[in-house]
MARTORNU-229765 format. One line per 5 residues: number of its first residue (from 1); their letters; for each residue z negated, x negated, y of C-alpha. Coordinates in nm, 4 decimals. Example, Ala and Ser with C-alpha at 12.3 -4.5 7.8 and 13.67 -1.06 7.14 Angstrom:
<rs>
1) AS) -0.7800,-1.2300,-0.4500; -0.7140,-1.3670,-0.1060
</rs>
This chain:
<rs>
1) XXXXX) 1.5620,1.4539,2.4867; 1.6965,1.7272,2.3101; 1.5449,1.9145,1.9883; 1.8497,1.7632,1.8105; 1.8363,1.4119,1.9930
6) XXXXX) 1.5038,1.4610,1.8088; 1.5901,1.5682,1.5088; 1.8313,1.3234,1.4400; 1.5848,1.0183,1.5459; 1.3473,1.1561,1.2753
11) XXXXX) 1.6209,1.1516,1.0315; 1.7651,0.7629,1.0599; 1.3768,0.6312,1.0562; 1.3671,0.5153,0.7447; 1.1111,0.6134,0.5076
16) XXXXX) 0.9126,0.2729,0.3620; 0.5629,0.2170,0.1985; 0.3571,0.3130,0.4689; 0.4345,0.6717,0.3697; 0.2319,0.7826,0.0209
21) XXXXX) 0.4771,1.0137,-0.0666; 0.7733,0.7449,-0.0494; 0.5179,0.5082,-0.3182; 0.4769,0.8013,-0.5381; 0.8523,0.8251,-0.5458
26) XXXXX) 0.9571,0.4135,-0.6576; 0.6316,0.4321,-0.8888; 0.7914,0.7430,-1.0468; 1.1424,0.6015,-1.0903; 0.9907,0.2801,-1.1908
31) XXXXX) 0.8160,0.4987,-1.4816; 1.1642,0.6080,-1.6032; 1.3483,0.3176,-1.6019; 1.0461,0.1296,-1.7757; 1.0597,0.4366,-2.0485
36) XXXXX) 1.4631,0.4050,-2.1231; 1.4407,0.0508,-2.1699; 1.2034,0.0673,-2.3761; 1.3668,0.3013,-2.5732; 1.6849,0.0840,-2.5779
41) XXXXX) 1.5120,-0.2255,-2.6575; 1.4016,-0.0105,-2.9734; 1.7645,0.0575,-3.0413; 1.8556,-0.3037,-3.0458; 1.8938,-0.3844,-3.4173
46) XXXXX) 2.2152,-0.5395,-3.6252; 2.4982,-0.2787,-3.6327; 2.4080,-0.1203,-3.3173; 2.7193,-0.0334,-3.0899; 2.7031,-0.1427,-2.7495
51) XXXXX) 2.9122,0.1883,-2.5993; 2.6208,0.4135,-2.8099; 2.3315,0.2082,-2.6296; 2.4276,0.2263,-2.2836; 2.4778,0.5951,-2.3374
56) XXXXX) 2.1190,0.6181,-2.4920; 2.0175,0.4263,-2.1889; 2.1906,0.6917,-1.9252; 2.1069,1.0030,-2.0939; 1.6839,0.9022,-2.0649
61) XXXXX) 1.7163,0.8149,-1.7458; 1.8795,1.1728,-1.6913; 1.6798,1.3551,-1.8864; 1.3080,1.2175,-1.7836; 1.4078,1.2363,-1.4649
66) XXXXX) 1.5076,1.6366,-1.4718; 1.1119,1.6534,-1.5467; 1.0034,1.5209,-1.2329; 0.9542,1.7071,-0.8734; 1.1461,2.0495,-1.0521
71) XXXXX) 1.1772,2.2981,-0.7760; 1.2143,2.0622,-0.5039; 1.5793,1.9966,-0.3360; 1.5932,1.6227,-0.3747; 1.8840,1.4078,-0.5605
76) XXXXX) 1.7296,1.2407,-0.8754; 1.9227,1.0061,-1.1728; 2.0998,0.6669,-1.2016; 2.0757,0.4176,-0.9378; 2.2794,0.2030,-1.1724
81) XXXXX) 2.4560,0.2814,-1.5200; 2.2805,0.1361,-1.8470; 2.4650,-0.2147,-1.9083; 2.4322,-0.4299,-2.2517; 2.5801,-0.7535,-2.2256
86) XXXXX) 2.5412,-0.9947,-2.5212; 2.5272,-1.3786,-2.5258; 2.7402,-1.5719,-2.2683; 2.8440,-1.2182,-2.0926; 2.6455,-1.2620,-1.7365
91) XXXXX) 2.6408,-0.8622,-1.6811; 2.8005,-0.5333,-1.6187; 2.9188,-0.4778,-1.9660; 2.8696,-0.1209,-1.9638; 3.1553,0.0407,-2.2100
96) XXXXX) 3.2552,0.3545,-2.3031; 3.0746,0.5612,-2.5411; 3.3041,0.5153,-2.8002; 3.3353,0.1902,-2.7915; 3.3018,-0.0282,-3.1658
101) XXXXX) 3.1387,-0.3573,-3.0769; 2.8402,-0.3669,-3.2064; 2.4979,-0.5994,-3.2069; 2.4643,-0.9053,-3.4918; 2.1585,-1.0842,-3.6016
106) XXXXX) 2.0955,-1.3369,-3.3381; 2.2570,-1.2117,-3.0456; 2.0977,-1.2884,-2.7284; 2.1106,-0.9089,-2.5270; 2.0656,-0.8740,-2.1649
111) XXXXX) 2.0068,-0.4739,-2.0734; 2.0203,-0.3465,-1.7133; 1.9796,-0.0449,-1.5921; 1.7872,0.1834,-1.2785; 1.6834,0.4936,-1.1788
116) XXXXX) 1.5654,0.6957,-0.8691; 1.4170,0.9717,-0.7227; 1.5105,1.1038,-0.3392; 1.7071,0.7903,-0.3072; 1.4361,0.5455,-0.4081
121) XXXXX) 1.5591,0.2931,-0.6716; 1.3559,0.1458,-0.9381; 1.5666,-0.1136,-1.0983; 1.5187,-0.3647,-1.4179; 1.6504,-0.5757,-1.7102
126) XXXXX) 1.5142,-0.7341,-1.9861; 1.6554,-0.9166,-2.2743; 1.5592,-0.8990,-2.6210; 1.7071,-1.2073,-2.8917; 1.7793,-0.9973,-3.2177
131) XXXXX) 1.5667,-1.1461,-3.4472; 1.1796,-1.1178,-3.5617; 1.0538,-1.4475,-3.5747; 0.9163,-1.6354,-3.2154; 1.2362,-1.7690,-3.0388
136) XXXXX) 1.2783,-2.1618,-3.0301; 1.5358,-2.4136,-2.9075; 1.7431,-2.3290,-2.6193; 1.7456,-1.9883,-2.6122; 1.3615,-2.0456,-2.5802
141) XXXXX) 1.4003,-2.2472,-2.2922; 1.5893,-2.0137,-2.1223; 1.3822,-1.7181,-2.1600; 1.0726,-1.9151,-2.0748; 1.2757,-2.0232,-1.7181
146) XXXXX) 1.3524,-1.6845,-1.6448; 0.9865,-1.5505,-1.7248; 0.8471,-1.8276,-1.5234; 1.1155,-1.8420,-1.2483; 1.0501,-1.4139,-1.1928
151) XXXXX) 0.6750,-1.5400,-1.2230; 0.7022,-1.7548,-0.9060; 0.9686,-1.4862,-0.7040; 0.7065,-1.2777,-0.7026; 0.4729,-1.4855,-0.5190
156) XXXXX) 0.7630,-1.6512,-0.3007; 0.9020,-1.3178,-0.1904; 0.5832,-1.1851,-0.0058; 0.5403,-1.0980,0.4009; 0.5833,-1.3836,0.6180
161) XXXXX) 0.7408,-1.6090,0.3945; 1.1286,-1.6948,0.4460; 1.4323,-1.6133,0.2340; 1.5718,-1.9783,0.2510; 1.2252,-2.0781,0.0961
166) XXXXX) 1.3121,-1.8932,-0.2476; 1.5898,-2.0795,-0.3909; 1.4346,-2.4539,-0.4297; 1.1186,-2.3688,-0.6169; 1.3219,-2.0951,-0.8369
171) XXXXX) 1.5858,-2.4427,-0.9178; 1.3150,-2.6641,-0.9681; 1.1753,-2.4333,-1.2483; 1.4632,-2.3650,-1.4380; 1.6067,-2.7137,-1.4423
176) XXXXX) 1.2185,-2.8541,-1.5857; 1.3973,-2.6065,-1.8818; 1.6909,-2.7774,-1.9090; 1.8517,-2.4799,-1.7903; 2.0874,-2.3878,-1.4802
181) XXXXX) 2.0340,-2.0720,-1.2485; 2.3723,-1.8513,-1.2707; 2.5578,-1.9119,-0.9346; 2.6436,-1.6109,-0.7456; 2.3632,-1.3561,-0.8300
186) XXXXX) 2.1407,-1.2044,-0.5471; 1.8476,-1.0289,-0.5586; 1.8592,-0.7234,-0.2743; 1.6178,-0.5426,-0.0686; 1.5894,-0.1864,-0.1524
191) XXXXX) 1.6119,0.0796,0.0698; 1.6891,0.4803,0.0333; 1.9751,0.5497,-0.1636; 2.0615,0.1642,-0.1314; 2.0403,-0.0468,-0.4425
196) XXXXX) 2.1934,-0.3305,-0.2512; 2.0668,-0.3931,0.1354; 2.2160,-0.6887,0.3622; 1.9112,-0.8567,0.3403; 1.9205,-1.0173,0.0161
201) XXXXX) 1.8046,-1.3731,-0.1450; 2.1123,-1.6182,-0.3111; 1.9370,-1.7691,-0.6251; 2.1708,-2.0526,-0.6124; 2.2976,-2.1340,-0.2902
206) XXXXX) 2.5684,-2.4249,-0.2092; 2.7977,-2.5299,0.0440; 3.0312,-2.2319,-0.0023; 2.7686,-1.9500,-0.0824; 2.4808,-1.9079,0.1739
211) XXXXX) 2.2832,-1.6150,0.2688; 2.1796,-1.4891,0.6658; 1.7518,-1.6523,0.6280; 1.4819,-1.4072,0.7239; 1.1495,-1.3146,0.7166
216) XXXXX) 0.9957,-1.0657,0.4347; 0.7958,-0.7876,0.5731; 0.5206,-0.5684,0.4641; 0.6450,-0.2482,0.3516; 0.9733,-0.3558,0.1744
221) XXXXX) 1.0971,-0.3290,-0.1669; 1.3012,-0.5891,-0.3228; 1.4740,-0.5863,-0.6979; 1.4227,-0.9634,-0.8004; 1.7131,-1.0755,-1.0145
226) XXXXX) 1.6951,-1.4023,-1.2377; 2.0124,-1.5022,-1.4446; 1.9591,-1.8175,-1.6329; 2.2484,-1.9970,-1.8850; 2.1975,-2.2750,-2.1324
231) XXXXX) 2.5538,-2.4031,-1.9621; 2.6382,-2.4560,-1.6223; 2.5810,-2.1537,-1.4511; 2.9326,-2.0576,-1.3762; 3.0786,-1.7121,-1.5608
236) XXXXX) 3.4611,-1.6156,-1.4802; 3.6124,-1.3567,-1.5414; 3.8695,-1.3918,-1.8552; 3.9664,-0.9461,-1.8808; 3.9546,-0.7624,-1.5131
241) XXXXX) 3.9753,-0.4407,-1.8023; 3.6214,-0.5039,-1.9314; 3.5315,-0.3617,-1.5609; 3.3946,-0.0221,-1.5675; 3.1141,-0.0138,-1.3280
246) XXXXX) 3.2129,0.0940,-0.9372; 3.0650,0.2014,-0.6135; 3.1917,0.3888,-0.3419; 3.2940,0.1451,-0.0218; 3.1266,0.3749,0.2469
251) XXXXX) 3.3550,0.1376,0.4710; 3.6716,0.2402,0.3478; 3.8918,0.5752,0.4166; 4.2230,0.6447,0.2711; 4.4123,0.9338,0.2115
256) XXXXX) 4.5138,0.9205,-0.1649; 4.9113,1.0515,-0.2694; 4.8753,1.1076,-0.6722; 4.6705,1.4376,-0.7220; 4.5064,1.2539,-1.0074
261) XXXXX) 4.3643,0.9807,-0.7627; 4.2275,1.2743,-0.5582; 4.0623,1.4605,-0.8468; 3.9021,1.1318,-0.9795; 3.7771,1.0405,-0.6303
266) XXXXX) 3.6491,1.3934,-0.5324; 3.3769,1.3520,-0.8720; 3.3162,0.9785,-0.7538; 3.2293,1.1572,-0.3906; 3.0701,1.4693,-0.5681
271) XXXXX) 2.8575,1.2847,-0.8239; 2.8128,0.9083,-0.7408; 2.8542,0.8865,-0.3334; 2.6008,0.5610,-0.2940; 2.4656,0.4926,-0.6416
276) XXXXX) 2.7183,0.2385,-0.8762; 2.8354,0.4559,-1.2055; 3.0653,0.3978,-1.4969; 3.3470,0.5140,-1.5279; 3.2360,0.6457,-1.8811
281) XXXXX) 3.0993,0.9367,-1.7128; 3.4193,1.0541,-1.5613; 3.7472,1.2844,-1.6729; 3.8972,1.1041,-1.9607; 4.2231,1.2975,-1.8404
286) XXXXX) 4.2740,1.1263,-1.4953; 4.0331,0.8356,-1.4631; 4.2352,0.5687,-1.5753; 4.5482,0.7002,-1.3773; 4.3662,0.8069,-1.0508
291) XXXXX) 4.1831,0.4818,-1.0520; 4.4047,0.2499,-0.9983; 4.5353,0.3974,-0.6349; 4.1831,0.3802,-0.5763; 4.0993,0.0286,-0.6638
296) XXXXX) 4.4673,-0.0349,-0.4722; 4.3243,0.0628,-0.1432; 3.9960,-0.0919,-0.1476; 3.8215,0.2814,-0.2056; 3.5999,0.1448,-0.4780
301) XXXXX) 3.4142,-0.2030,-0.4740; 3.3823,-0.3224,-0.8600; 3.1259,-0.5315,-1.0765; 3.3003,-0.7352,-1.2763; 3.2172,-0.8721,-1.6116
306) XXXXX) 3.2058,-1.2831,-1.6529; 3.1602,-1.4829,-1.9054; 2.9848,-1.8461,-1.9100; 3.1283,-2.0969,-2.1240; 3.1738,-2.0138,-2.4801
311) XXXXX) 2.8222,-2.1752,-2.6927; 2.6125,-2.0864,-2.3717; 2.3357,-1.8240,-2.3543; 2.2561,-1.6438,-2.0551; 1.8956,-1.4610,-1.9899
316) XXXXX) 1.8541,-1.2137,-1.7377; 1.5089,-1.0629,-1.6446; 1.4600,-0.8171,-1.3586; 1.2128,-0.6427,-1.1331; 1.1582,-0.4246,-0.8741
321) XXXXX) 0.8419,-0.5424,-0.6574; 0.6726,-0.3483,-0.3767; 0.5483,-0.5361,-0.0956; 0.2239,-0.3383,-0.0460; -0.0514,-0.4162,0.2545
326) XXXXX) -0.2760,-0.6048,-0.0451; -0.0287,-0.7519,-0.2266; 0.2937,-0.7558,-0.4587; 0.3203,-0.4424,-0.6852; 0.5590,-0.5089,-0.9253
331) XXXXX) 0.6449,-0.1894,-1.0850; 0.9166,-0.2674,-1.3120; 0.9357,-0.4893,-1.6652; 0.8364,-0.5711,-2.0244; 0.6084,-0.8052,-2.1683
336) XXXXX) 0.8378,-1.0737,-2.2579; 0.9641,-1.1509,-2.6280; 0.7457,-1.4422,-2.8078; 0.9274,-1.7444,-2.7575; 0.8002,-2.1178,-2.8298
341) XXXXX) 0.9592,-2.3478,-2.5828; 0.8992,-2.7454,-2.6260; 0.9027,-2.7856,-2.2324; 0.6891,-2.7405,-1.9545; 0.6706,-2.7430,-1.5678
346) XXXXX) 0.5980,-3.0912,-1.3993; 0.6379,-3.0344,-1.0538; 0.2452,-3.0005,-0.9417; 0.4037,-2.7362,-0.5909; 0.5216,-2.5031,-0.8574
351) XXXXX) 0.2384,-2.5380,-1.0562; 0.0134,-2.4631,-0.7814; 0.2505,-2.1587,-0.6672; 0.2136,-2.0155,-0.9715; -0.2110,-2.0418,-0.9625
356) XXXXX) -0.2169,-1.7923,-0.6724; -0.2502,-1.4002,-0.7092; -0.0408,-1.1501,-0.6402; -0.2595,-0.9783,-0.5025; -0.4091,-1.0713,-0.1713
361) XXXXX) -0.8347,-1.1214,-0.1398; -1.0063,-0.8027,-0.0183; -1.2619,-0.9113,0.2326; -1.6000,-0.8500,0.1448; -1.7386,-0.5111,0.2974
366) XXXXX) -2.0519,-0.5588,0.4305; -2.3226,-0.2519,0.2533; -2.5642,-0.0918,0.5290; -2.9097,-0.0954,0.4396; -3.1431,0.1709,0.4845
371) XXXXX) -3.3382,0.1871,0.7992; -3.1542,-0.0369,1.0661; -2.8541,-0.1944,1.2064; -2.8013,-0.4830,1.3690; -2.6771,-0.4559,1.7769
376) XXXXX) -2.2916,-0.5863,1.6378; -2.3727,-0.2928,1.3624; -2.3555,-0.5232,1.0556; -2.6634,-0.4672,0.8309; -2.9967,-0.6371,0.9101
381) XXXXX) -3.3164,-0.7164,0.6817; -3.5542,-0.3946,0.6949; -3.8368,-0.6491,0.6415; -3.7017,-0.8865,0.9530; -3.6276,-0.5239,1.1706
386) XXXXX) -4.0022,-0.4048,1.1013; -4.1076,-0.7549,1.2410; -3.8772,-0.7887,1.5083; -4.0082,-0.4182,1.6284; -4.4250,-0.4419,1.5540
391) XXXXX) -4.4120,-0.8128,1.7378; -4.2006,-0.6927,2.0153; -4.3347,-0.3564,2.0817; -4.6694,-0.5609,2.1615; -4.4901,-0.7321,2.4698
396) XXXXX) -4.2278,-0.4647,2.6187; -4.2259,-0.1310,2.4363; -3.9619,0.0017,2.7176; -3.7062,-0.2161,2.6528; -3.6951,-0.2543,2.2558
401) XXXXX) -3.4254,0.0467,2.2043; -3.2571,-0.0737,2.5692; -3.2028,-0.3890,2.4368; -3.0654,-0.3411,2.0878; -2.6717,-0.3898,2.2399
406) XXXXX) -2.5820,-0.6829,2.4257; -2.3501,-0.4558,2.6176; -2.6698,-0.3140,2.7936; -2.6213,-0.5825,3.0171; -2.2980,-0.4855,3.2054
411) XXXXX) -2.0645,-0.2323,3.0788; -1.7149,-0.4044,3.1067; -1.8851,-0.7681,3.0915; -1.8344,-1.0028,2.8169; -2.0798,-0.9397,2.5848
416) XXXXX) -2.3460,-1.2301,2.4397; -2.2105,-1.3730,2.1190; -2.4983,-1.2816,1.8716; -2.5835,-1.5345,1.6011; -2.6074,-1.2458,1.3705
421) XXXXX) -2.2588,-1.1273,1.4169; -1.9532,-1.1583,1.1695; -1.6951,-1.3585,1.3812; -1.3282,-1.2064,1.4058; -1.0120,-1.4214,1.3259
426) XXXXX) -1.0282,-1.7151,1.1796; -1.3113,-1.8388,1.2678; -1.5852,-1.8318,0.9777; -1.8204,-1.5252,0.9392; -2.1827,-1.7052,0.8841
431) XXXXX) -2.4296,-1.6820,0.5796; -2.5668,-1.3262,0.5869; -2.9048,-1.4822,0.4900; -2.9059,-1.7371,0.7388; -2.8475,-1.4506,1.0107
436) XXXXX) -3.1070,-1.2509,0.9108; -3.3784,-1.5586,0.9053; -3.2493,-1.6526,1.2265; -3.2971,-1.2843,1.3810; -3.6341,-1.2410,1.2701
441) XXXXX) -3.7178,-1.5764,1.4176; -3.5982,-1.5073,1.7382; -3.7398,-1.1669,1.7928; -4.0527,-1.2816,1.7706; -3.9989,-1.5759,2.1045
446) XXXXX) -3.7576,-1.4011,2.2777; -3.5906,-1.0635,2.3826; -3.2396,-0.9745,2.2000; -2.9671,-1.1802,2.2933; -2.7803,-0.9957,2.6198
451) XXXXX) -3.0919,-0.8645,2.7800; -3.0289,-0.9079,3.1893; -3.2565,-1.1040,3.3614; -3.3727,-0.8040,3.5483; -3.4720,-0.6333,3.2665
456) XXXXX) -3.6904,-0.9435,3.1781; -3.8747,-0.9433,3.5065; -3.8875,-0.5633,3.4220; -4.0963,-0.5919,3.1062; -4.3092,-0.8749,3.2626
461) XXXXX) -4.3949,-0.6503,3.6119; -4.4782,-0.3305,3.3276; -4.7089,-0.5518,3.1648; -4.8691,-0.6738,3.4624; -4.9498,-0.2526,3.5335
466) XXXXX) -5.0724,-0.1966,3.2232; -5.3335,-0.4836,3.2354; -5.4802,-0.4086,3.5749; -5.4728,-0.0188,3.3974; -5.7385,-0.1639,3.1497
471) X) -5.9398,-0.3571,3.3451
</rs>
């Protein structure tokens, strides 16, 4: 293989958690995007326009992350543009900066936004009900599915388990709400400078709408998205012009005519080249104009804003959760707004779901005692080793270091099992103290388990000497 073969293997292996570095980086961007909705959620008062939050939203993603790795070459900023959608919007509102609508007392207000550094995406939402006493009725409901629903994600989507095994538990919750999961929305796996991978988990799935079933695997990063309306769970789109969020289809090539097409798509290329963006950010001048040949020919793959039925509320909570070697990091979110719902889960699977960690049980590491080790080399009793040594040293005084491993018996036999030693796989380790009585019993009848039978006869024929010695 060539130094270039090589090179360019090195360069498709994709970076995951196993790599420090690659943590440091999704813990950072988490950080930032935890830190600019925070500040929005601040923001979120009566008279508040929608166009001025989402730009507050953009510029602290851009400006905390210009503070982070400085002097190193690496592309840093928004994995996804700052979106406020209010009431029965379902998402992507994210309008321009000068836009008038503005936040009333009351308004249930979904934000979404992410960040990233080198690629790695952080993403999460939140919404916040405009009002300062606890939430109740069914706006209650709803936020206490979607906190609970997230709740049991997290535990569903760990390594080993299976995508199709999401979907029912997340149902079951919501509905002991009174409350309907949004149809449509998937939650994606994360990977560098993708804020969308293939392998992905449908929230609701039907007939029509299914999702390739997999396993999740240690190492990957997932952005858990719950949508949950007081309706039915089925937004349309009523205005295709309320669409101002866009990615680039990597998939797609065309050679644009109008020169302002070109000039809109070269800052799209320039500036936004994987991550979605608004197209608040572009050239006034040409963007509406050089957009539409772009949209024409497939160049630009939108996120459209729906609306559920008009009355109905729609919640939306998101996180980003790292599936680390001992457990489920979830590294994006706020605490979650008081709210004072009237119902409860039933179902006694989901309540049991919900009992476990997220973290999984360290195994006990077993502390070496001064003085001596056991022939496995798990700790033993100084007082049962001092025994064990004065009672044998008596008998064979040769042998009591030679027979300390089982493997003195053959090298490359199957060693003894020991009734001292911590069994591997599943099998149950046994009581530490019940080991240690048992190995100070036995040293005192017998040799340590694994001594050959030659050795045995060994010890016998030196003792046999050493009395005819003395006599």
């Amino acid at each position: 293989m060539s130094d270039n073969d090589s090179d360019t293997s090195e360069q498709q292996q994709e970076a995951d958690l196993s790599s420090s570095d690659v943590v440091t980086k999704y813990k950072a961007a988490a950080d930032i995007a935890n830190g600019a909705l925070d500040k929005i959620v601040r923001a979120v008062k009566p008279g508040a326009k929608l166009g001025e939050l989402c730009s507050l939203g953009d510029k602290s993603v851009l400006d905390a992350v210009g503070t982070m790795f400085k002097g190193k070459a690496i592309e840093k900023g928004l994995a996804f543009p700052t979106c406020i959608s209010p009431n029965s919007v379902a998402g992507h509102l994210s309008p321009a900066a000068d836009d008038e609508t503005t936040i009333h007392d009351g308004d249930v207000v979904k934000i979404d936004l992410a960040a990233h550094i080198d690629g790695f995406i952080a993403c999460v939402a939140h919404t916040v009900v405009v009002q300062s006493e606890p939430v109740k009725g069914n706006t209650a409901d709803a936020l206490a599915a979607a906190h609970t629903a997230l709740e049991a994600a997290l535990r569903l989507v760990r390594p080993g388990k299976k995508i199709a095994d999401v979907a029912g538990p997340l149902n079951t919750i919501v509905e002991s709400y009174g409350c309907t999961l949004v149809e449509g929305v998937l939650s994606h796996q994360l990977k560098q400078f993708v804020v969308d991978g293939n392998k992905c988990i449908l929230n609701r799935p039907n007939p029509e709408a299914k999702v390739e079933d997999g396993e999740f695997e240690e190492n990957e990063v997932y952005a858990l998205d719950i949508l949950v309306s007081t309706g039915e769970g089925k937004p349309k789109i009523t205005d295709e012009k309320q669409t101002t969020v866009y990615k680039r289809a990597l998939d797609v090539e065309y050679r644009l005519k109008m020169a302002a097409s070109r000039q809109v798509f070269s800052e799209i290329n320039k500036n936004y080249p994987t991550m979605p963006f608004s197209t608040r950010v572009l050239d006034a001048r040409n963007c509406r104009l050089g957009m539409v040949e772009c949209l024409n020919h497939g160049l630009l793959h939108p996120y459209p804003v729906m609306h559920e039925r008009a009355g109905a509320v729609i919640v939306q909570l998101k996180a980003t959760v790292l599936l680390m070697p001992n457990g489920s990091d979830k590294v994006t979110g706020l605490a979650p707004q008081p709210h004072e719902s009237e119902k409860s889960i039933t179902d006694d699977d989901v309540k049991a779901l919900l009992a476990t960690s997220l973290k999984s049980k360290k195994k006990p590491k077993k502390k070496s005692k001064a003085g001596k080790k056991t022939a496995n080399g798990s700790a033993a009793d100084p007082e049962a080793n001092e025994a064990e040594t004065s009672q044998t040293a008596s008998k064979k005084p040769e042998l009591r270091e030679g027979t300390a491993s089982p493997a003195a018996a053959s090298e490359g036999a199957p060693a003894a099992k020991s009734s001292a030693s911590t069994k591997s796989g599943n099998a149950a380790a046994p009581i530490p103290e019940a080991a240690e009585a048992e190995t100070s019993q036995t040293a005192a009848k017998k040799p340590a388990n694994g001594a050959a039978p030659a050795e045995e006869a060994s010890a016998e024929s030196a003792l046999k000497s050493a009395a005819k010695a003395q006599s």
